[in-house]
C-alpha positions, 0 to 999 in steps of 0.5 A: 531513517526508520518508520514507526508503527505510528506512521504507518497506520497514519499513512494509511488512513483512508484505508484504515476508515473502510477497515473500521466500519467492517471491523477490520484490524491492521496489525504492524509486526515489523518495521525493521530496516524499511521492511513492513511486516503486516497482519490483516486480521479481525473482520479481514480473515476470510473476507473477499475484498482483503486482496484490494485491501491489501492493494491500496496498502502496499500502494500507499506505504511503497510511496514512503521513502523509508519503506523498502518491502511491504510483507502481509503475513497471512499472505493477501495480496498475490504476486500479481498484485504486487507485480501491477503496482510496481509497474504502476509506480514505475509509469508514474515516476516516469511521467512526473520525469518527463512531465512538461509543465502543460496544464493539459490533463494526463493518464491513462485508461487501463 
C-alpha cells in the first residue's frame, strides 16, 4: 500500500507546528516503495535543532506500516540517531508482546 505526501505531513503534525512557528518547510521528494525521501529546508538549514527534528520524524513515520526507509536528503539525522530509534522501536514492540495486561505502569529511564 503506497503512502501519499498528504499522509506524511499529516503524520507528522505535532512536528509540523514547532516547524511553522520558526519557519521550517518539510518537503516530500519521494514516496516510492514505502521509502520516504525528505528535504528539511527554510528556517531548517543551518539551524542547531534540525538533527531532533529529524528525530521526532523519522520516529513517527517508521511507526507507519507502509514506510520501509526514512532518507532526509540534506543529511539530518546522524547514523546514530537512527541506530537509538531503532533500538527504541525494537523495545517497544517487544513489550507490547510480552505486555501482561496489569494496569501497573511501565518504562524505562534512559
Amino acid at each position: 500500500m503506497a503512502i501519499s505526501a498528504e499522509e506524511i505531513l499529516a503524520e507528522i503534525g505535532p512536528v509540523q507546528e514547532v516547524l511553522d512557528a520558526h519557519d521550517g518547510v518539510v518537503t516530500v521528494l519521494d514516496t516510492s516503495d514505502g521509502n520516504i525521501m525528505l528535504s528539511l529546508d527554510g528556517g531548517c538549514n543551518g539551524c542547531s535543532s534540525t538533527p531532533m527534528t529529524a528525530m521526532q520524524i523519522f520516529y513517527a513515520l517508521m511507526k507507519l506500516d507502509s514506510v520501509n526507509d526514512v532518507i532526509f536528503v540534506n543529511g539530518e539525522l546522524p547514523e546514530y540517531m537512527r541506530d537509538f530509534i531503532n533500538q527504541k522501536m525494537a523495545k517497544e514492540a517487544a513489550s507490547n508482546e510480552n505486555s501482561s495486561g496489569d494496569s501497573e505502569p511501565r518504562g524505562e529511564i534512559v
